[in-house]
VEXKOLDREN-661333 format. One record per residue: chain; residue in one letter; residue number from 1; x, y, z of N, C-alpha, C, CB in turn. Coordinates in steps of 0.001 Angstrom, whole numbers, plus 500000, padded with zeros to 6 digits. Atoms other than C-alpha are relative to their C-alpha. Glycine has a CB too. Layout:
<dotors>
ch;aa;i;n_x;n_y;n_z;ca_x;ca_y;ca_z;c_x;c_y;c_z;cb_x;cb_y;cb_z
A;A;NUM;X;Y;Z;X;Y;Z;X;Y;Z;X;Y;Z;
...
</dotors>
This chain:
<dotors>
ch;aa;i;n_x;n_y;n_z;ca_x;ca_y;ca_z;c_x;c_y;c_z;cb_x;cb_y;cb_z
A;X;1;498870;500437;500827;570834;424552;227035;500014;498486;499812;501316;500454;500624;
A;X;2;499675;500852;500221;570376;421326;227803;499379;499244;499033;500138;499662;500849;
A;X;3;500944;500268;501221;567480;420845;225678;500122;500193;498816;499075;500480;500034;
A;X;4;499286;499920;501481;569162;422200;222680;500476;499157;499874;500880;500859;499599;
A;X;5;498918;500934;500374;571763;419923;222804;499263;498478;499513;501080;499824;501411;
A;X;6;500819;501479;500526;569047;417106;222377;499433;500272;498303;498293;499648;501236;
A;X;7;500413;499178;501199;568084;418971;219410;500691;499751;498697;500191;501399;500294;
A;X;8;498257;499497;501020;572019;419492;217523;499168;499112;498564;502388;498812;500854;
A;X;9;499510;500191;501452;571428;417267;214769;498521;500714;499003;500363;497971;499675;
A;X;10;501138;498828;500914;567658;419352;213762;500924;500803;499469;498787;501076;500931;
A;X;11;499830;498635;500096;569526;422491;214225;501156;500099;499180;500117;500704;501298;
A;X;12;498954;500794;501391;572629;421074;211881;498835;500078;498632;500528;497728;500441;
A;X;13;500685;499514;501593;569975;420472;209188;499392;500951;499879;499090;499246;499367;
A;X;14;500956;498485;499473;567832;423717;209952;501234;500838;498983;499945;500596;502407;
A;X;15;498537;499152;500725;571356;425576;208984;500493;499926;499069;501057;499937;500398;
A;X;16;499853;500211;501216;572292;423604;206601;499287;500445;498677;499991;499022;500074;
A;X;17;500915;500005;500943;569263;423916;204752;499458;501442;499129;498979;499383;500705;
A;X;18;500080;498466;499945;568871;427403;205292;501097;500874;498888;500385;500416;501654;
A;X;19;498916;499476;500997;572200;428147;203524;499984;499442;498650;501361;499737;500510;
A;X;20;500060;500306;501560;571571;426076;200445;498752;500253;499891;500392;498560;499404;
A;X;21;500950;499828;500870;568418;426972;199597;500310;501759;499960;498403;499325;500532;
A;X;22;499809;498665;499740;569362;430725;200641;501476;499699;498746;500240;500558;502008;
A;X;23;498695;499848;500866;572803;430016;197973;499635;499056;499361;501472;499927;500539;
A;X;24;500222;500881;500375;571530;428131;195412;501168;499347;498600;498665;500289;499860;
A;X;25;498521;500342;500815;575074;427936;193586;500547;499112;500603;501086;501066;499867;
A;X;26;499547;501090;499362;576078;426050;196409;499583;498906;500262;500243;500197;500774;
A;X;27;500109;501500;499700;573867;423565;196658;500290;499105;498805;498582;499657;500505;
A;X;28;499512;500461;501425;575031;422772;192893;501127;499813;500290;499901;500858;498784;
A;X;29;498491;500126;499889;578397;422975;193470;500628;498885;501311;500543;501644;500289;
A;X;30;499857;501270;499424;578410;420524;196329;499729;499079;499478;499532;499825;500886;
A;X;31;500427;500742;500467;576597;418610;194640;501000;499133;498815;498939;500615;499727;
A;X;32;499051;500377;500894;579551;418507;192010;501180;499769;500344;500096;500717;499174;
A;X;33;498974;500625;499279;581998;418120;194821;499754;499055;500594;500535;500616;500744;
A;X;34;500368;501117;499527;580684;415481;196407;499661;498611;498787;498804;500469;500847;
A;X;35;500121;501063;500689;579458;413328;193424;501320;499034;499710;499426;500469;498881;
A;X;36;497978;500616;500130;583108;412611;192071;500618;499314;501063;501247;501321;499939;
A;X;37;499721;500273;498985;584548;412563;195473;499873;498418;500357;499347;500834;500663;
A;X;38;500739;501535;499424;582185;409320;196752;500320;498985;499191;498344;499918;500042;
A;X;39;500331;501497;501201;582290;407239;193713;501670;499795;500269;499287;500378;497675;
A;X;40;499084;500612;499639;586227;406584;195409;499745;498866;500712;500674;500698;500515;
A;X;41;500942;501211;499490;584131;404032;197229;499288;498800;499045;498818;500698;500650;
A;X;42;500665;500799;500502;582916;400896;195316;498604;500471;499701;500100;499000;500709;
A;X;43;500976;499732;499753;579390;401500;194084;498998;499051;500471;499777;500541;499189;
A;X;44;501103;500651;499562;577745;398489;195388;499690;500505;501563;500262;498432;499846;
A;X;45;499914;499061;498097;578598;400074;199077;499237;500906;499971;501482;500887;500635;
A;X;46;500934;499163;499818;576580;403089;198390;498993;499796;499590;500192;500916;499721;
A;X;47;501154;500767;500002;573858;401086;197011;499104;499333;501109;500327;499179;499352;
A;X;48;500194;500936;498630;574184;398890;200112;498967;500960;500803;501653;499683;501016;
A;X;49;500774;499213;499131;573439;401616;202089;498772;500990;500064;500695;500505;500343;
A;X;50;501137;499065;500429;570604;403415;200090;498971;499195;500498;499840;500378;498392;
A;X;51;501115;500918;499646;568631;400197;200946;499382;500366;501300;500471;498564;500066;
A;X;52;500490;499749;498462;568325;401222;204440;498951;501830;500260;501892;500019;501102;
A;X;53;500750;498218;499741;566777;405123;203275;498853;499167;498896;501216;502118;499189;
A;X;54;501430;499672;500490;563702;402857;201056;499496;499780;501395;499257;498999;498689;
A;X;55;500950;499582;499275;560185;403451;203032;500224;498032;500686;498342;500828;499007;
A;X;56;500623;501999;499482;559547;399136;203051;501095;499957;500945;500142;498214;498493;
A;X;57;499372;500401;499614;562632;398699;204517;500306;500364;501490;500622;500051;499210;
A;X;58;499746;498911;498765;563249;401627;207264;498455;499647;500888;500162;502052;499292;
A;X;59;501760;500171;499306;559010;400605;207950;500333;498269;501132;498234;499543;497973;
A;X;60;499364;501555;499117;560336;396643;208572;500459;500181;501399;501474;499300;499260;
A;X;61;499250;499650;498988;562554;397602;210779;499772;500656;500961;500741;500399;499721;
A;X;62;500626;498607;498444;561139;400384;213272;498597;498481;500279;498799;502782;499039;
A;X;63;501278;500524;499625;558205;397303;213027;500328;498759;500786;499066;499717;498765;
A;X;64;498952;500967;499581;560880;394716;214053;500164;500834;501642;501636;499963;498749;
A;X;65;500371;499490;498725;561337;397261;216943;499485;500201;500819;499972;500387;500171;
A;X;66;501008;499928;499470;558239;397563;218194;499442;498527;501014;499232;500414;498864;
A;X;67;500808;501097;498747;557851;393974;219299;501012;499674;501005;499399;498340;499368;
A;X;68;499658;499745;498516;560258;394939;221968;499282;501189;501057;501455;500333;499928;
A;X;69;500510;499454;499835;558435;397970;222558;498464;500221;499405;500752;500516;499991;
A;X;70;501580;500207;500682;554808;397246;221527;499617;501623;500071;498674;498787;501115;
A;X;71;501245;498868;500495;553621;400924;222792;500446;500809;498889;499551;501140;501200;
A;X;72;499664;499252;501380;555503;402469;219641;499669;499738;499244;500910;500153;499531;
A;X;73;499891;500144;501187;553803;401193;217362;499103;501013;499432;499798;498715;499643;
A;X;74;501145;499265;500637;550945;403900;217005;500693;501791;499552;498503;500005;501373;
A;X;75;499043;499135;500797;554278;406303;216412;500423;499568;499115;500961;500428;500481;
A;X;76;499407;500400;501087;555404;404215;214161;499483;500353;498562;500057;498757;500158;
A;X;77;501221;499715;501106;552065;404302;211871;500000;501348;499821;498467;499561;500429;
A;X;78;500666;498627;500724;551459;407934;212277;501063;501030;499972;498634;500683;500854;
A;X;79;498883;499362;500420;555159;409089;211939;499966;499571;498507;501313;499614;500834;
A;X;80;499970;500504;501023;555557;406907;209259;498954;500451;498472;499865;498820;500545;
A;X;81;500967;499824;500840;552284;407676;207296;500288;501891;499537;498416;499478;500868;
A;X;82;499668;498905;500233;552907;411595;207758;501230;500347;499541;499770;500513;500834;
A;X;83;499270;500086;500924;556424;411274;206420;500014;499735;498405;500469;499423;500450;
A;X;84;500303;500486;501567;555723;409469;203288;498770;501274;499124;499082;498067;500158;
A;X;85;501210;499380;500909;552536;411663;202631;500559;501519;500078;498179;499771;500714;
A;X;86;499039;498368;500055;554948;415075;202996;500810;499612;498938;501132;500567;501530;
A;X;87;498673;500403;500958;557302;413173;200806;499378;500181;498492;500635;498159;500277;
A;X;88;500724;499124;501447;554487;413026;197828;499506;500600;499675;499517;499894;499354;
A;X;89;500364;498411;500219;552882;416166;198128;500995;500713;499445;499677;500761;501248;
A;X;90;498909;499060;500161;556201;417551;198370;500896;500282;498660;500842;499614;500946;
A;X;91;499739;500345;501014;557680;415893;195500;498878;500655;498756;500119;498599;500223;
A;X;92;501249;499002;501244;554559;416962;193258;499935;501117;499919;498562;499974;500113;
A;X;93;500225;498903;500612;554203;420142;194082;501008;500545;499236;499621;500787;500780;
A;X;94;499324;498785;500223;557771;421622;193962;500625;498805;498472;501284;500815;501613;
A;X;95;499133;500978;501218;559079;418807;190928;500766;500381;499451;499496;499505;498978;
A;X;96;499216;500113;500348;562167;419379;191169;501065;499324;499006;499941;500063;500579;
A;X;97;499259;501253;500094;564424;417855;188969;501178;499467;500474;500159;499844;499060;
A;X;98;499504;500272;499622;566818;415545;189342;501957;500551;499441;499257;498956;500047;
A;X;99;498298;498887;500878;571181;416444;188584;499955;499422;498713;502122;499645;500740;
A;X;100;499668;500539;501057;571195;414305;185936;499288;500398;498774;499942;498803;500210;
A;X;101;500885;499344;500904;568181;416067;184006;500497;500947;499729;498834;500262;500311;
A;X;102;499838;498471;500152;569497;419597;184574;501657;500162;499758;499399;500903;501505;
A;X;103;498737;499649;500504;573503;419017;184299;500488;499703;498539;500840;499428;500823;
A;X;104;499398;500778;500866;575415;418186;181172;500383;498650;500137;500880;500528;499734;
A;X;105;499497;501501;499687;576099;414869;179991;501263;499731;500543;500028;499222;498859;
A;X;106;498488;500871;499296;578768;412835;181769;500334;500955;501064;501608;499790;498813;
A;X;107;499757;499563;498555;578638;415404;184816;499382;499070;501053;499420;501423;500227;
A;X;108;500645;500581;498913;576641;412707;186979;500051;498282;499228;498255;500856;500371;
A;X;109;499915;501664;500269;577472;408850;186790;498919;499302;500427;501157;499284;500699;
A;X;110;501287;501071;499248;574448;406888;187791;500614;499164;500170;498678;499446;499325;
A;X;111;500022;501337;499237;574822;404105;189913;498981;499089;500144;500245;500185;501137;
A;X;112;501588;500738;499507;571276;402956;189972;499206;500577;498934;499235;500484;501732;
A;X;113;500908;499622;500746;568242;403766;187858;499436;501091;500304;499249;499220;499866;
A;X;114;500453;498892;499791;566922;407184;187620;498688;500004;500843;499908;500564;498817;
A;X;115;501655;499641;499399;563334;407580;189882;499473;500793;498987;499834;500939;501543;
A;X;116;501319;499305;500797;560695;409134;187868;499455;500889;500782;498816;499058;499586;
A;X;117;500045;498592;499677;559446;411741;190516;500994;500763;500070;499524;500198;500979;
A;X;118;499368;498752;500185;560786;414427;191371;500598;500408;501084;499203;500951;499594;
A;X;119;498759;500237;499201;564113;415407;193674;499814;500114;501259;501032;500801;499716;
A;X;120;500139;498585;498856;562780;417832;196469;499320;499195;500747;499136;501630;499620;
A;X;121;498995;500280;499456;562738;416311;199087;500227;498324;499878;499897;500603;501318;
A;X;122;499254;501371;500296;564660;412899;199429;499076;498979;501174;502037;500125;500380;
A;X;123;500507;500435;499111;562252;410664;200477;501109;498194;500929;498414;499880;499187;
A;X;124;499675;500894;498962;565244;407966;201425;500996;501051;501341;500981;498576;499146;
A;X;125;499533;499319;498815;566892;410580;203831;498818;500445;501215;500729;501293;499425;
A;X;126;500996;499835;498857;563267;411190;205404;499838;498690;500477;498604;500633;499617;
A;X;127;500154;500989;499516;563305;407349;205863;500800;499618;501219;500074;499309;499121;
A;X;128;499134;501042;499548;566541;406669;207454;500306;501070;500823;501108;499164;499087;
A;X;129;500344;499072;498664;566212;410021;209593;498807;499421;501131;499387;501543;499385;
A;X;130;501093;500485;499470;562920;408455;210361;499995;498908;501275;499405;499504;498917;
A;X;131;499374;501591;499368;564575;404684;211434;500899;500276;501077;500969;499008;498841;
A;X;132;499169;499755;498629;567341;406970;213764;499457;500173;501295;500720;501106;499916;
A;X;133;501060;499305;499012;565005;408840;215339;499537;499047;500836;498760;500659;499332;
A;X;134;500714;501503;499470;562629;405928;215977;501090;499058;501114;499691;498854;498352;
A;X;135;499688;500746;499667;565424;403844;216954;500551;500537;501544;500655;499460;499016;
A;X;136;499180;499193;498909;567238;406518;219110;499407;500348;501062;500509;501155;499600;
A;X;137;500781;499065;498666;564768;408405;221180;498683;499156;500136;499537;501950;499582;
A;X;138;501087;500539;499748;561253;406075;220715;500428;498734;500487;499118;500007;498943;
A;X;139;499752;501631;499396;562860;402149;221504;501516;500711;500863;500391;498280;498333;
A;X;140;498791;500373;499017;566422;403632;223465;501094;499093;499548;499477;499334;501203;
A;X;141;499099;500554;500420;568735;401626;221400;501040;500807;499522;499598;499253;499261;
A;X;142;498422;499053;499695;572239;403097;221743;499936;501385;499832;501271;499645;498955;
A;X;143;499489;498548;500409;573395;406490;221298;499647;500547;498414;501692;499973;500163;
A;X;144;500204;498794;500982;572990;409344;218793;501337;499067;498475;500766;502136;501097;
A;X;145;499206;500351;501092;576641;407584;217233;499962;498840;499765;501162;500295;500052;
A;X;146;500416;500571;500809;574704;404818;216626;499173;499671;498361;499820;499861;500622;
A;X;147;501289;499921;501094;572245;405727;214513;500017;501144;498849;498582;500303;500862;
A;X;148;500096;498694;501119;572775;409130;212913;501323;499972;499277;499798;501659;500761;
A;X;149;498422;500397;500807;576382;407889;211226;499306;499352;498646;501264;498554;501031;
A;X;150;500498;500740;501088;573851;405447;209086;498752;500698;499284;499640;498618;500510;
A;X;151;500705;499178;501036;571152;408182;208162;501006;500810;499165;498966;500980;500679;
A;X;152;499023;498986;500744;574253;410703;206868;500561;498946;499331;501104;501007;500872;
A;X;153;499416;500371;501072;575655;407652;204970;499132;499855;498895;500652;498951;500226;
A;X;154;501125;499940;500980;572161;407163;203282;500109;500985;499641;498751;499799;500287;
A;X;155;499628;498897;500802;572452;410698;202374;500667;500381;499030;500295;500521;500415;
A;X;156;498958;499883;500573;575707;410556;200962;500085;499030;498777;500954;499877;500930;
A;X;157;499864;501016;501192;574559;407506;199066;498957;500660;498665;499392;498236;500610;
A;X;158;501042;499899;500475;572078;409335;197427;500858;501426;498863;498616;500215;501263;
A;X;159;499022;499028;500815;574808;411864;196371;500823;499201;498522;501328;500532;501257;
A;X;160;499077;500652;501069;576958;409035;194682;499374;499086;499178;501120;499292;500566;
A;X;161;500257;500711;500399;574643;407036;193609;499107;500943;498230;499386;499144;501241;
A;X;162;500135;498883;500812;573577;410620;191426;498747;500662;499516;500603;499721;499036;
A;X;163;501666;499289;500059;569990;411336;192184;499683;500944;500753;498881;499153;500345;
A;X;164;500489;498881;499321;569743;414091;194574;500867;501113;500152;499596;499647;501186;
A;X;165;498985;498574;499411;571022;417592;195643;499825;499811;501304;499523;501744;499597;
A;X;166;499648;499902;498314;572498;418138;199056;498508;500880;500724;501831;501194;500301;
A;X;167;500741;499345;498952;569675;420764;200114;498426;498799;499484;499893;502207;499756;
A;X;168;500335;501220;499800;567162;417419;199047;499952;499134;501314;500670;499524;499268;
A;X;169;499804;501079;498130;568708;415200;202130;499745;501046;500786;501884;499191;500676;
A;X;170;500402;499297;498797;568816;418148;204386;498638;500380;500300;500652;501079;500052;
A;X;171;501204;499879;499803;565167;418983;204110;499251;498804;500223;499568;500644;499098;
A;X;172;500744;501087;499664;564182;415409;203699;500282;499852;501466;500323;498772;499156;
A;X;173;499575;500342;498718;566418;414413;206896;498946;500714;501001;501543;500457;500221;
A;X;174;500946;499125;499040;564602;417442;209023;498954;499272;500062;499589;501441;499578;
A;X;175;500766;500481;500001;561658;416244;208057;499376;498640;500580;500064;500203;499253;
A;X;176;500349;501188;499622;561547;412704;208559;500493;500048;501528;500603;498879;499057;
A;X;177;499820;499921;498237;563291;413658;212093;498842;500861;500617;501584;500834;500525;
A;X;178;500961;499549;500040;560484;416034;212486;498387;499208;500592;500189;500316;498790;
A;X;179;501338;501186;500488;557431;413487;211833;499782;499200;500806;500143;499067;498814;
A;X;180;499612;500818;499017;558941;411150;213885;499889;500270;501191;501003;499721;499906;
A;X;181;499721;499495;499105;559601;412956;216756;498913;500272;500649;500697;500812;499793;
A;X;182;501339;499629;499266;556325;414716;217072;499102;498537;500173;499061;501249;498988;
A;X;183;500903;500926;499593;554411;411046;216809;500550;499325;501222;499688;499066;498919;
A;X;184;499251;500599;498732;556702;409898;219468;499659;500491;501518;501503;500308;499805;
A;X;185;500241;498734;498699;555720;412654;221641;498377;499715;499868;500622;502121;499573;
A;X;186;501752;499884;500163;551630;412852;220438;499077;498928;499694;499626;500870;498917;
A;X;187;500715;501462;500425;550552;409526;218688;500042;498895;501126;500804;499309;498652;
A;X;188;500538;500856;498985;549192;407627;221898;501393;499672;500376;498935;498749;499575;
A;X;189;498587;500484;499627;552599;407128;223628;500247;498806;500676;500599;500873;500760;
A;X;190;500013;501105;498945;551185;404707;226249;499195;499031;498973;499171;500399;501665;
A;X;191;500292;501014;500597;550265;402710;223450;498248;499693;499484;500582;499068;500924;
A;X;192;501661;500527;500147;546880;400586;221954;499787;499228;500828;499491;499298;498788;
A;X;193;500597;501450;499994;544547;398177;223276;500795;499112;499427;498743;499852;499333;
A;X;194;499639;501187;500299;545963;394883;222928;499495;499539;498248;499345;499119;501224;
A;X;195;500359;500354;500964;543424;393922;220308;500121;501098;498415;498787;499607;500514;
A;X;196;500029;499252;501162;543785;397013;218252;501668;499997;499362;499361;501567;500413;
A;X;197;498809;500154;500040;547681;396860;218230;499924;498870;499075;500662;499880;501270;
A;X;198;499140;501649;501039;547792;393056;216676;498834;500409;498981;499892;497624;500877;
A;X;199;500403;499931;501565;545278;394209;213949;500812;501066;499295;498388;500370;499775;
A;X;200;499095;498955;500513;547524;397320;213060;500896;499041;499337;500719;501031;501118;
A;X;201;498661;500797;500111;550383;395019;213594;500115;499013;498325;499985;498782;501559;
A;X;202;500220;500922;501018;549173;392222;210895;499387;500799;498832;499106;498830;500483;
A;X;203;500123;499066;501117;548044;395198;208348;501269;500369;500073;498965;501152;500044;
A;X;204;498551;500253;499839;551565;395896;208624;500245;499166;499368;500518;499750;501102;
A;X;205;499594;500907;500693;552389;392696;207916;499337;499772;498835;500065;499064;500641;
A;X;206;500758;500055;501206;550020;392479;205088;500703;500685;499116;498680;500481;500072;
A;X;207;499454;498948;501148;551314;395602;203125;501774;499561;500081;499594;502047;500532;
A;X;208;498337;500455;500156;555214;394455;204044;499739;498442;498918;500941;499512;502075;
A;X;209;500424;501482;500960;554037;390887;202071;500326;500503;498810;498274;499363;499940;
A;X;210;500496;499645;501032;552572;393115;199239;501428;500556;499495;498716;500905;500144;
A;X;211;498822;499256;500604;555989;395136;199169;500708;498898;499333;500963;500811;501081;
A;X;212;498897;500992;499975;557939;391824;199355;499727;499257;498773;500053;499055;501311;
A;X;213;500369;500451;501097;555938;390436;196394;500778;500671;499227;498738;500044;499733;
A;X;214;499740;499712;500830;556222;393068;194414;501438;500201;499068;499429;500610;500243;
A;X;215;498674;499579;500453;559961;393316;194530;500517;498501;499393;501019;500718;501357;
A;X;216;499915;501346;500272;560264;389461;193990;500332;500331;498538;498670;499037;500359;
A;X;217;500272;499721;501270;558579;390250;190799;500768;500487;499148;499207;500597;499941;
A;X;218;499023;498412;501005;560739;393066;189599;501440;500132;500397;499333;501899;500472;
A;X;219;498782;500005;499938;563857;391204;190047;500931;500999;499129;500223;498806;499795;
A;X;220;498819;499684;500997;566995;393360;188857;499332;501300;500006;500275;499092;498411;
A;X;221;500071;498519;500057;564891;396773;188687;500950;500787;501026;498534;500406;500265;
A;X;222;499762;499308;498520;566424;397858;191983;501524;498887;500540;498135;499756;501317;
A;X;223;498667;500799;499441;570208;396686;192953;499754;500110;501473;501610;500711;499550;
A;X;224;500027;500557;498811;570893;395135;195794;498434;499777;500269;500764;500884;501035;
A;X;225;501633;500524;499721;567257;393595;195488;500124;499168;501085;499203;499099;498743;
A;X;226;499764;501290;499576;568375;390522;197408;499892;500556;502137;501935;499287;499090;
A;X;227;500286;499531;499116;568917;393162;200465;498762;500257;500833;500412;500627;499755;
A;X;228;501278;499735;499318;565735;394495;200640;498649;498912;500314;499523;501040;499199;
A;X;229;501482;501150;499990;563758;391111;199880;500932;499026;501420;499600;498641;497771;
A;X;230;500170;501012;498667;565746;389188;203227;499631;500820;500936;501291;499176;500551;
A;X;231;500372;499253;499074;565016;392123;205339;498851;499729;500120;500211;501166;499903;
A;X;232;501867;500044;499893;561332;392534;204392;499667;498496;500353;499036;500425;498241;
A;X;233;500682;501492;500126;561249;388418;204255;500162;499867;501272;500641;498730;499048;
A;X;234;499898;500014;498672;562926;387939;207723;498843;500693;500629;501225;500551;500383;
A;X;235;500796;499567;499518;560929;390407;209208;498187;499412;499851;500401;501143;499625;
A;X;236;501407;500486;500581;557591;389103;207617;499783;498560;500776;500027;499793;498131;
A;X;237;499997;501248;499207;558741;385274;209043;499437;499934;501499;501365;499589;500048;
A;X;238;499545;499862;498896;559388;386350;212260;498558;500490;500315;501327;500826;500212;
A;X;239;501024;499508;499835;556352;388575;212362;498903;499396;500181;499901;500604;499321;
A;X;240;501592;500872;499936;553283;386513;211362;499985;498542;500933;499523;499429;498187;
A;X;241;499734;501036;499480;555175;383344;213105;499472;500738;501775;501731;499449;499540;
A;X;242;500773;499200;499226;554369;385962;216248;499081;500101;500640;499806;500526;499710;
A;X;243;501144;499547;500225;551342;387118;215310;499279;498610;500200;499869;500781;498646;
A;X;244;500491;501758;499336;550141;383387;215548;500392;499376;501255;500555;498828;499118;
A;X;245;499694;500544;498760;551738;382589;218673;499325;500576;501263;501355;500093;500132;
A;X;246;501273;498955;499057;549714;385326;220522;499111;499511;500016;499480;501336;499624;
A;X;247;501585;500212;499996;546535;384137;219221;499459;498940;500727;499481;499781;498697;
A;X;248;500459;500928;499552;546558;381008;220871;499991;500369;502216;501039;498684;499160;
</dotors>
């Protein structure tokens, strides 16, 4: 029993998921109770918080973690990598669309710019399941009602902001808790070599650069840009400033 209970919030989405894809009226119809509902909230707030379900950002951060816990980082990579690569398989095969394709007009307010794939599953709820997880059970930083309050608001942002269906987050969420979990448990736990760790580490930092460029670039595509470029930038400072202090 007691091992379930470490479990609850899988076996929450497991159920969940189970019933909306098993009632697929309902996962529409939440979907149309909840949209309305949220947008009583400002929409830069559920913007705010979508920032924390992209990949660059939720990746920063678990990588920001790691240099308290160096041996996580070879969960980090191969949670991380097997999330994302479930996320675009997943997306391709089943290409779902999104509410705003399949409802009538003026049933779904956008808050943000439509994505171009496709709904199934939500790859920012596999992120920011990903970042709890990580944060919760692989580094030990606070409790369960730290961390899983800010993946279910990413969820919810993803409701108001009017790009996903509810059984979307619940499969993504599983998932990215999933991914996580098992690299935490299987992906070298006691860690790398020294030397193989700080080349991971600084490929890392390399591709967080490349993200951080690109968003530079493509001011204004993506609200709350300003979020995701001090995160990724901080982190990037902090990082390579680091990464050089080792070497000597």
């Amino acid at each position: 029993m007691a091992g379930l209970r470490r479990f609850w919030p899988a076996v929450l989405l497991a159920v969940l998921s189970a019933a909306l894809a098993a009632w697929p009226q309902a996962n529409r119809q939440l979907f149309l109770f909840l949209h309305p509902l949220l947008h009583h909230l400002p929409a830069p707030l559920w913007r705010f918080f979508s920032v924390f379900g992209d990949w660059p950002t939720a990746l920063a951060l678990m990588l920001a973690m790691c240099w308290r816990e160096p041996r996580r980082l070879p969960a980090l990579i191969a949670g991380g990598a097997a999330a994302i690569a479930l996320a675009v398989l997943l997306k391709a095969g089943f290409a779902v669309p999104r509410p705003p394709q399949v409802l009538p007009q003026g049933m779904v307010d956008l808050l943000d710019r439509l994505p171009g794939n496709g709904s199934f599953p939500s790859g920012h709820a596999m992120a920011s399941a990903a970042l709890a997880t990580f944060a919760w059970r692989g580094i030990g930083w606070g409790r369960a009602a730290a961390w899983l309050p800010l993946a279910g608001l990413v969820m919810l942002s993803r409701i108001a902001i009017g790009v996903h269906w509810p059984l979307d987050l619940t499969v993504g969420a599983l998932l990215g808790w999933g991914a996580m979990r098992l690299a935490l448990r299987f992906a070298w736990s006691d860690g790398w070599p020294r030397d193989i760790a700080r080349t991971a580490e600084l490929i890392l930092l390399v591709l967080l650069a490349g993200a951080l460029a690109w968003l530079l670039g493509h001011r204004g595509v993506f609200a709350e840009y300003w979020l995701r470029a001090a995160i990724a930038g901080g982190v990037l400072v902090v990082g390579f400033w680091r990464f050089a202090r080792s070497g000597h």
